[in-house]
TITORNU-487564 format. One record per residue (C-alpha): residue number from 1; chain; z, x, y. Coordinates in nm, 3 decimals. Example, Ala and Ser with C-alpha at 12.3 -4.5 7.8 and 13.67 -1.06 7.14 Angstrom:
NODE  bakol  seba       c3       c1       c2
NODE      1     A    0.780    1.230   -0.450
NODE      2     A    0.714    1.367   -0.106
***
This chain:
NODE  bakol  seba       c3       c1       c2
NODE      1     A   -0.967    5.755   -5.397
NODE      2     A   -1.086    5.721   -5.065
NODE      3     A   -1.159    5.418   -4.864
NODE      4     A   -1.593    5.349   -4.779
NODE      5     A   -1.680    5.429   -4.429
NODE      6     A   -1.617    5.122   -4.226
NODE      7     A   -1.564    5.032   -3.812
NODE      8     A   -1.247    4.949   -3.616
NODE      9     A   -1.160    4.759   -3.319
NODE     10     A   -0.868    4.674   -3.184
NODE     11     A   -0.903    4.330   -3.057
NODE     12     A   -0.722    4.234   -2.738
NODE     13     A   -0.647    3.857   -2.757
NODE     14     A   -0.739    3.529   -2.958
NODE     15     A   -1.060    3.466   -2.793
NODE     16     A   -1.191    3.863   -2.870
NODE     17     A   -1.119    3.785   -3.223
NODE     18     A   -1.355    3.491   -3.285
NODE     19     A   -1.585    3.651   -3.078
NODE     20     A   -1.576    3.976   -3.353
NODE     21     A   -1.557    3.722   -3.618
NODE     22     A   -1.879    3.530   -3.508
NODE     23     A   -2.064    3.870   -3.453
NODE     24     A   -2.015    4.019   -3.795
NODE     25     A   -1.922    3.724   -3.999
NODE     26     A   -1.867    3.822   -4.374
NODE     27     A   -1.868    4.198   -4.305
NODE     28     A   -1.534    4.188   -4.125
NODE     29     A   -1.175    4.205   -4.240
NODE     30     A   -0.837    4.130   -4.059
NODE     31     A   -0.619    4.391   -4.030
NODE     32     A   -0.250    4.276   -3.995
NODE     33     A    0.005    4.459   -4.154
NODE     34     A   -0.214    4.669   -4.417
NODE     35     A   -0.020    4.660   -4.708
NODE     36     A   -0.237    4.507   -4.945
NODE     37     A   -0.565    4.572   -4.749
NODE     38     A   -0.522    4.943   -4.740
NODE     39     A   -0.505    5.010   -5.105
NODE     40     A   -0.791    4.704   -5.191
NODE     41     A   -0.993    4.994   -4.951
NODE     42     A   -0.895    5.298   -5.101
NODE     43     A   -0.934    5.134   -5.423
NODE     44     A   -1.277    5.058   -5.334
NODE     45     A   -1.213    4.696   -5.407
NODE     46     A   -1.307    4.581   -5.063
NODE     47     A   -1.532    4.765   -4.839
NODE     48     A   -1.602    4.609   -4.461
NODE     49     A   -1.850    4.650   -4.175
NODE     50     A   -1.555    4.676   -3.998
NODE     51     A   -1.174    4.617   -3.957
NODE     52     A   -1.030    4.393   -3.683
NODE     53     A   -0.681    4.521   -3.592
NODE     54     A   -0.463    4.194   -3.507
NODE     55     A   -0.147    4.416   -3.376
NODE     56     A   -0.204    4.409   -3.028
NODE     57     A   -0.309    4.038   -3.003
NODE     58     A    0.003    3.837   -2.787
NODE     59     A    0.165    3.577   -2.951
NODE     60     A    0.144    3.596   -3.290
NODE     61     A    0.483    3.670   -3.393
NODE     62     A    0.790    3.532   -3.375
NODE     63     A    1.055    3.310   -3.547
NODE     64     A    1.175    3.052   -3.331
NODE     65     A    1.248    2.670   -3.417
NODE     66     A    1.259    2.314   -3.356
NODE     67     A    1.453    2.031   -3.414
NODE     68     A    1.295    1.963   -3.734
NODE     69     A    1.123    2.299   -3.831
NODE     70     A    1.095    2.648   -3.807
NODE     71     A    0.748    2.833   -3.659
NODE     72     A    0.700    3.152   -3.773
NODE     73     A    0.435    3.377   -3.671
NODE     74     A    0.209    3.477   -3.904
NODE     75     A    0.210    3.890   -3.772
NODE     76     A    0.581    3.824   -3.807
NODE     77     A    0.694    4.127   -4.020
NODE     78     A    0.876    4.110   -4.311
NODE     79     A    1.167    4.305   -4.237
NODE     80     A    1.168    4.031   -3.910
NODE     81     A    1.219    3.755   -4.218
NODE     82     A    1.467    3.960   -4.403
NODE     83     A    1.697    4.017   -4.091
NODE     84     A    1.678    3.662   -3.956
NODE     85     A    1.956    3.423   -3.909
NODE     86     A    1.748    3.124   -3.880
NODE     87     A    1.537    3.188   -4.185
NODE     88     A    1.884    3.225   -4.413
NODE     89     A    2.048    2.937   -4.235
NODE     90     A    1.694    2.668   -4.228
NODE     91     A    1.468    2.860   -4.485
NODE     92     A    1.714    3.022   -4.752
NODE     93     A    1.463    2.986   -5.031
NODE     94     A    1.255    3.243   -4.803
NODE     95     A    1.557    3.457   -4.760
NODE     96     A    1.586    3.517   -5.083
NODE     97     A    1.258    3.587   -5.158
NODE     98     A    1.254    3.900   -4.917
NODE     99     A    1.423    4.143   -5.101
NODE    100     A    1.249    4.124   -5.419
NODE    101     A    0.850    4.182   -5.184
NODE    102     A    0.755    4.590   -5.269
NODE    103     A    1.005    4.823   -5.100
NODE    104     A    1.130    4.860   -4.731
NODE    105     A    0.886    5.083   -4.667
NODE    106     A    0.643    4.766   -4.768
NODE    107     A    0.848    4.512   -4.544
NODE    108     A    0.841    4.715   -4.261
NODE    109     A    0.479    4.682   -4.203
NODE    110     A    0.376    4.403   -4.413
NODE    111     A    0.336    4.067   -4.240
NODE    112     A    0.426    3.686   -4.370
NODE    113     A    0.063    3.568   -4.251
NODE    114     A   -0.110    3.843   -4.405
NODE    115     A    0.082    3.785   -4.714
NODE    116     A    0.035    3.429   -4.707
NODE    117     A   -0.419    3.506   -4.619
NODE    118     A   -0.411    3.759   -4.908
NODE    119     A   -0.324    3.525   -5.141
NODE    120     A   -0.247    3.730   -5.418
NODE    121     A   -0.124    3.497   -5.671
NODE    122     A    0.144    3.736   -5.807
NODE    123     A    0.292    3.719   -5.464
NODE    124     A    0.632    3.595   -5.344
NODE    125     A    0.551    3.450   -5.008
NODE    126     A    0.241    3.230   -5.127
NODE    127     A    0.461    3.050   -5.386
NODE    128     A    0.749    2.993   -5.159
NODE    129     A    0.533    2.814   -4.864
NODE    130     A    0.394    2.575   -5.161
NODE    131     A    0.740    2.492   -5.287
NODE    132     A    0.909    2.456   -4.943
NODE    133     A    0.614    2.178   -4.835
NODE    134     A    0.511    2.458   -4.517
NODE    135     A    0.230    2.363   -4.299
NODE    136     A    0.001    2.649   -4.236
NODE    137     A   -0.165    2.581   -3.900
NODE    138     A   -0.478    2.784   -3.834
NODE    139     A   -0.723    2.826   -3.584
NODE    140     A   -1.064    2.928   -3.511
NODE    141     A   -1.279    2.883   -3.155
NODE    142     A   -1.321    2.493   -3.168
NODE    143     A   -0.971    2.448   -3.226
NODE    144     A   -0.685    2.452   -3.487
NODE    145     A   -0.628    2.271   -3.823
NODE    146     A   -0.322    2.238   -3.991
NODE    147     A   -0.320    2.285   -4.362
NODE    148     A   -0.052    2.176   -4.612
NODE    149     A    0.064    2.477   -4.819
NODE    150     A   -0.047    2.326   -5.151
NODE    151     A   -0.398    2.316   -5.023
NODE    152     A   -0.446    2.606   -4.914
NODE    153     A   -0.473    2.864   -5.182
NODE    154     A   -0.796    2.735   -5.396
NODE    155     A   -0.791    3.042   -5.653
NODE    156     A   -0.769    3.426   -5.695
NODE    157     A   -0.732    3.576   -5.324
NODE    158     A   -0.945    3.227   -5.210
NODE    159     A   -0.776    3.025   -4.984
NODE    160     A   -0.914    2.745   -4.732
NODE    161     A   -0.978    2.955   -4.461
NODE    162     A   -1.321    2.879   -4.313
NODE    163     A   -1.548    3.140   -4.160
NODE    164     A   -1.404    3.257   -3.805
NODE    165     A   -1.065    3.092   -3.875
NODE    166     A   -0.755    3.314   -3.876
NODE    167     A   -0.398    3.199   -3.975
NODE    168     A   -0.218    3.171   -3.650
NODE    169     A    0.122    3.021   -3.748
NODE    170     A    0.338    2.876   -4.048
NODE    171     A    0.581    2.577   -4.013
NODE    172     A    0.884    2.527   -4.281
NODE    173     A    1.073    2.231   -4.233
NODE    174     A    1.443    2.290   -4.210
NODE    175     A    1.642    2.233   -4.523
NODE    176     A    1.856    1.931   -4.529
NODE    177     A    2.246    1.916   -4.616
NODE    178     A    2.158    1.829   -4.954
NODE    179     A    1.853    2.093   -5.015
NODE    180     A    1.860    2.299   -5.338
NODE    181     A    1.710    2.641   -5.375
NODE    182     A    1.656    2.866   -5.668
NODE    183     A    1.425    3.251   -5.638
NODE    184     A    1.419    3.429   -5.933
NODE    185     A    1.135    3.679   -6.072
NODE    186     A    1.092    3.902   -6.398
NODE    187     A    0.961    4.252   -6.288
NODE    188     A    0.969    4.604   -6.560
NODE    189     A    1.113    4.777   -6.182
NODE    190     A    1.247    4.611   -5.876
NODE    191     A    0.983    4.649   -5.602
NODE    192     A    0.663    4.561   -5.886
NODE    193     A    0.472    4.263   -5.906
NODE    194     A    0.683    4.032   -6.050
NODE    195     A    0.544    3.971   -6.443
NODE    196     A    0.635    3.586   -6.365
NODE    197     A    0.830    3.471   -6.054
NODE    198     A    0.967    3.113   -5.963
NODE    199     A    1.058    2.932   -5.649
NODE    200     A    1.206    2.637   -5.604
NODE    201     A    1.315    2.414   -5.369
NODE    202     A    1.404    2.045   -5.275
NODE    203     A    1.681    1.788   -5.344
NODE    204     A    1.753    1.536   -5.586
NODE    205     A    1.499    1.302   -5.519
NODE    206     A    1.221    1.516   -5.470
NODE    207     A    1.227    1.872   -5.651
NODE    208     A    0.923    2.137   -5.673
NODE    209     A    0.963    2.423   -5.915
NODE    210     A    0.622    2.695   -5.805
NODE    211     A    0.549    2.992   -6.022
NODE    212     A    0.380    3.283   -5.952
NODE    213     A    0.190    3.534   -6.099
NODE    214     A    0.078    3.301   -6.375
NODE    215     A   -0.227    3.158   -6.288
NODE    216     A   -0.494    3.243   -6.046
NODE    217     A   -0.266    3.085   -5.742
NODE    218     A    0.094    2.929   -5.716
NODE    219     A    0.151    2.696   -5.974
NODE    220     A    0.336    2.405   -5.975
NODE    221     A    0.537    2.225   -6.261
NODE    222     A    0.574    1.898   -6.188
NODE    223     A    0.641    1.715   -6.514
NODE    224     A    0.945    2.004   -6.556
NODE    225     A    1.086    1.942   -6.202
NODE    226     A    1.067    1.550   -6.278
NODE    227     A    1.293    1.601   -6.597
NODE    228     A    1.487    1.845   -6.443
NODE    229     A    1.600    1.636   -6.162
NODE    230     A    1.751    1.404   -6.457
NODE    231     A    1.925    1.686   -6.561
NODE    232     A    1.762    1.751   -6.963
NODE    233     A    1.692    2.115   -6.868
NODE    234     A    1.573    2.199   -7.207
NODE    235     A    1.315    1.837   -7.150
NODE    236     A    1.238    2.052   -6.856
NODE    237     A    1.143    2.407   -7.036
NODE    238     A    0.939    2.211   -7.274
NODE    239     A    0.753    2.025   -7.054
NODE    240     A    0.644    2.363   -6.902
NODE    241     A    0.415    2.378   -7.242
NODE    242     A    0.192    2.117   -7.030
NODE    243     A    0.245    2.229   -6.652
NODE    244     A    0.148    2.577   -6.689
NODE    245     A   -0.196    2.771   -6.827
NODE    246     A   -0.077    3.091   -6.797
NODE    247     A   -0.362    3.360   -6.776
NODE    248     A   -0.251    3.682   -7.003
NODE    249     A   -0.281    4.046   -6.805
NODE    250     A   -0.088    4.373   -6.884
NODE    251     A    0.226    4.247   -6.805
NODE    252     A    0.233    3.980   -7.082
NODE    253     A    0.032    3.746   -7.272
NODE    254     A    0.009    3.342   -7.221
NODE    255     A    0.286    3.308   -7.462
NODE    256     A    0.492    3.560   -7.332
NODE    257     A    0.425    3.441   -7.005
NODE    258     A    0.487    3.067   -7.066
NODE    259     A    0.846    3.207   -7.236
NODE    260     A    0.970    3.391   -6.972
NODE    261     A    0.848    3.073   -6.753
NODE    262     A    1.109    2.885   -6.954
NODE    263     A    1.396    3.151   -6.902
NODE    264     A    1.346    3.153   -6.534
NODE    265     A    1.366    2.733   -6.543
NODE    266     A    1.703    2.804   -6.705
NODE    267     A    1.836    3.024   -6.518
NODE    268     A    1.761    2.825   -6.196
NODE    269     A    1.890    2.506   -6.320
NODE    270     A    2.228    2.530   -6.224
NODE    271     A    2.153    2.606   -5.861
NODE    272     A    1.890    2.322   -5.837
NODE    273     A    2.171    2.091   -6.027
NODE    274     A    2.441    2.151   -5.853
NODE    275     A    2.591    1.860   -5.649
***
């Protein structure tokens, strides 16, 4: 299919943006990377007044850090994340997240923020910013808020973005000598959606286990992580009976969903036990 007619402008800096934004309100889209707002067009799922081309805006990318964190960009590209020795050595969760996002043909256009405003629930990104505690700082015209990760995604491709806000930046704070990590996703091809996908992250006294592609945003599974960090990993698996709802779709049903949930939990547990 074809994309619907629509308009484009590339906008030249921040303040261009909102003033776009403000003019045609609900009629515009963002255009970042294009790798999941392309097809939504040509699919005919989405069809804007008029696309507002982020590329050329300064200072919006970027990985760079500080004492405590890193900041990251949010038209920071993917194959930006995948090469970086900050984000294996501060964020490794994230790191090993990247290879398992589409193909490089994906991650050499696609962008963590657009990823991240998308908010596909069956996506890697999304899930990993919940279970690494990230701050999502955005900004619109009056000013900028700063958003914790598990508050911003409210439901299917709904996140707390208000009207004339744009996601300027994302902060992950640096792991700790004693963090854990665990990424690990069921897909029928490397490079698909993932049928169910976990991250994890933490240390022994505080622990988050976030699925994706399970529910209509990331999911996490509290009760599990709780038993988990005393070590009854099968306590943990069952207690996934109560943390997750899974929504059936063509890739499984609840139950298959809620199984495979379980056999990611396992196979993560060593990593997220270790001492």
């Amino acid at each position: 299919m074809k994309a619907p007619s629509f308009g484009y402008v590339k906008a030249r800096d921040l303040g261009h943006v909102f003033d776009l934004l403000e003019q045609h309100g609900e009629e515009a889209k963002l255009l970042a990377g294009g790798q999941s707002l392309m097809p939504s067009l040509n699919l005919r799922l989405s069809s804007p007044a008029i696309l507002i081309d982020l590329n050329a805006v300064p200072d919006l990318g970027g990985i760079t850090e500080t004492p405590t964190s890193l900041l990251i960009g949010a038209m920071t590209r993917h194959v930006e994340l995948e090469g970086s020795s900050l984000l294996a050595r501060h964020a490794p969760l994230v790191a090993a997240a990247m290879p398992h996002i589409a193909h490089p043909a994906i991650r050499n256009r696609g962008t963590i923020g657009g990823s991240i405003s998308f908010a596909d629930p069956a996506a890697e990104l999304p899930a990993c910013m919940v279970a690494l505690n990230a701050t999502l700082v955005v900004q619109g015209r009056a000013g900028e808020r700063r958003i914790a990760a598990g508050d911003f995604f409210k439901g299917l491709f709904e996140t707390a973005l208000q009207p004339g806000e744009i996601l300027r930046s994302i902060e992950i704070p640096k792991a700790g000598a004693d963090h854990r990590f665990a990424f690990d996703e069921l897909a029928r091809r490397h490079g698909d959606y993932a049928m169910v996908g976990l991250a994890a992250a933490g240390n022994a006294a505080a622990l988050r286990l976030v699925y994706f592609a399970i529910g209509d945003r990331p999911v996490a599974a509290s009760r599990a992580a709780g038993l988990l960090r005393g070590v009854d990993i099968e306590a943990a698996v069952a207690a996934l009976a109560d943390d997750l709802d899974p929504t059936g779709d063509l890739n499984g049903s609840p139950a298959t969903k809620r199984h495979l949930a379980g056999v990611l939990l396992r196979r993560a547990a060593p990593a997220l036990l270790k001492a």
